[in-house]
C-alpha positions in Angstrom: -18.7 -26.4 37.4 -17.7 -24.3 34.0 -17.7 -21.2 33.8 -19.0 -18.4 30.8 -16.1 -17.3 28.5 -15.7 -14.0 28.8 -16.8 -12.1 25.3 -14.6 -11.5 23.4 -13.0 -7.7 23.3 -13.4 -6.1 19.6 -10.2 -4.4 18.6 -10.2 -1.6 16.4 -9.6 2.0 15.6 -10.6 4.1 18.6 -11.0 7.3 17.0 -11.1 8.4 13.5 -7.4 10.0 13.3 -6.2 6.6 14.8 -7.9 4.8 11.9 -6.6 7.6 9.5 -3.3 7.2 10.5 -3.4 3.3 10.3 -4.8 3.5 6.7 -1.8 6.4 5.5 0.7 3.9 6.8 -0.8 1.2 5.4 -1.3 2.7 1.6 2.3 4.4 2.2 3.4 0.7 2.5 1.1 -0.6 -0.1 2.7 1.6 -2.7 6.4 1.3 -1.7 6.2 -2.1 -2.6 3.8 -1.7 -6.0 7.1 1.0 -6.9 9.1 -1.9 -6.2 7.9 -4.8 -8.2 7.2 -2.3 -11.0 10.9 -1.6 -11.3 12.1 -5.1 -10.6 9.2 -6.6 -13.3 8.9 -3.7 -15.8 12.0 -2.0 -15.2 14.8 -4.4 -15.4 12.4 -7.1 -16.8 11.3 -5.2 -20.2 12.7 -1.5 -20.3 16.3 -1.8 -19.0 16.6 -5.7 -20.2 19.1 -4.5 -23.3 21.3 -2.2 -21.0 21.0 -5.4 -18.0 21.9 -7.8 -20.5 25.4 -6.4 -21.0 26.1 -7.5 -17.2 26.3 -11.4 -17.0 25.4 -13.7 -13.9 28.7 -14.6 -12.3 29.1 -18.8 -12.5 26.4 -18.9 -15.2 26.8 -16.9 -17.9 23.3 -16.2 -18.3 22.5 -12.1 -18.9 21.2 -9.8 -16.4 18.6 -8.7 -17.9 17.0 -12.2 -19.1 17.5 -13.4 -15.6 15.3 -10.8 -14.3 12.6 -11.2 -17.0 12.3 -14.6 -16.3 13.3 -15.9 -12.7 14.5 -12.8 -10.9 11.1 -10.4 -10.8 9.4 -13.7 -9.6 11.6 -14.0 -6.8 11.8 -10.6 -5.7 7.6 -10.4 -6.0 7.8 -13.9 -3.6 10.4 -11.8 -1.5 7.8 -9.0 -1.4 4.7 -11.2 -0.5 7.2 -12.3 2.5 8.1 -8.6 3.9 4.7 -6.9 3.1 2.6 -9.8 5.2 5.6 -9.5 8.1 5.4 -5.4 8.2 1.9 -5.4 8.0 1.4 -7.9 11.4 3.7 -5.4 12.9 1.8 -2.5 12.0 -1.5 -4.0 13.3 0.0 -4.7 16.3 1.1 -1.2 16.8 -2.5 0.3 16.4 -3.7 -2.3 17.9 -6.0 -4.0 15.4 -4.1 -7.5 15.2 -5.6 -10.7 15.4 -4.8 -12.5 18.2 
């Protein structure tokens, strides 16, 4: 004999300050990491590149700031892909909006 699944519960927001709050934590996360892969890519990649390039990459010679314009802004961005996706399952889970 089977039974009937039960339906399925829809999570969400309960009230409209708990779906407030979500979404200020949310863009307050959002543009923590924008600052950050503006100041890894435009910053040290373009702007400070001269000033970096004085510093060289222990082992390999190659300058700071040429690293960072053309393998180290890619990695932190990959780094930040990473972390935003982890902190964001974290957050859904704490207002309860998660996917199971």
């Amino acid at each position: 004999m089977t039974t009937q699944s039960e339906p399925k519960k829809v999570r969400g927001p309960h009230t409209k300050d708990h779906a407030g709050r979500y979404w200020k934590r949310n863009l307050r996360l959002l543009l923590v990491f924008l600052a950050i892969w503006w100041i890894v890519s435009y910053g040290a990649g373009i702007l400070w590149a001269d000033s970096l390039n004085g510093i060289t990459i222990p082992g390999t010679g190659f300058p700071l700031g040429f690293w960072f314009a053309q393998q180290g802004s890619i990695y932190v961005f990959v780094v930040l892909i990473f972390l935003y996706a982890w902190l964001m399952n974290r957050l859904d889970r704490e207002f309860d909006v998660h996917e199971d």
